[in-house]
N, C-alpha and C positions, 0 to 999 in steps of 0.2 A: 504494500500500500504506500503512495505517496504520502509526503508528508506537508503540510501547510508552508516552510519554506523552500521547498522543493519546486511544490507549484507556483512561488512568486520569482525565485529564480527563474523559473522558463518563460513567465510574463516578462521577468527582463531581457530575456536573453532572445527572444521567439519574436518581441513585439517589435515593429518600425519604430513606433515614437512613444511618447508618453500618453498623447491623447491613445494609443490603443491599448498602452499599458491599463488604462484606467477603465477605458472598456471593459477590457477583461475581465479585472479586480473587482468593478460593479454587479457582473454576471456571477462572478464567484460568492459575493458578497449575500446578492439575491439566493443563490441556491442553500447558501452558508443556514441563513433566517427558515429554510423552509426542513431541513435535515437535521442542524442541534438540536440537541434532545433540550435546552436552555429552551430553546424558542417552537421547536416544532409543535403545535398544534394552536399556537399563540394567535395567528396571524389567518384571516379567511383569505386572505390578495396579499402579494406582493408584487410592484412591478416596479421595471426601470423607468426614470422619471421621463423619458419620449416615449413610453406605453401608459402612463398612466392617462389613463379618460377623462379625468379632470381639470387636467394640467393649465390648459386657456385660460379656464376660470379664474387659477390663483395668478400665474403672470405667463408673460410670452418672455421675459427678459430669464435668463438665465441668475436664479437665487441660489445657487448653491444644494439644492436638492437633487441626488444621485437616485433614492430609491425611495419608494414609497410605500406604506404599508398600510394595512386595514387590520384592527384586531378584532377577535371574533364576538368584542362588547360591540363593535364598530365604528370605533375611535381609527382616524388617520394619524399616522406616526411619518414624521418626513425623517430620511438618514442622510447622512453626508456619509461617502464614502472617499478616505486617503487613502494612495498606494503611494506612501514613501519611499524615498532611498534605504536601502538597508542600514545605512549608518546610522537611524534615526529614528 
């Protein structure tokens, strides 16, 4: 089994830039919310924040929100998601 810095070494190593580093890290991030046994059953939706269905309503400008969550009270949860350098 891979291991969590395993998989962000190969988003460094595999990706062109950072914007796709971050891609990835957001997609990872989203799966991360829906598999820990922390958070697994928590959440009815999670989506990246250019899938979420809402998204016009709260802005078209880019705020800083990577992913978006729905809990199963049905409260929105917004995440930021970082993929820093290792040193960090």
């Amino acid at each position: 089994m891979t291991n969590f810095d395993e998989i962000l070494d190969k988003y460094r190593n595999d990706s062109e830039n950072k914007f796709e580093q971050g891609t990835k890290f957001e997609q990872l991030m989203k799966r991360f919310l829906q598999v820990y046994p922390m958070y697994r059953g928590k959440f009815s939706d999670i989506w990246l924040w250019n899938e979420f269905p809402y998204r016009d309503e709260i802005s078209s400008k880019d705020i800083g929100i990577d992913l978006v969550t729905r809990t199963i009270e049905g409260e929105f949860w917004a995440v930021q998601c970082k993929f820093f350098n290792e040193e960090n």
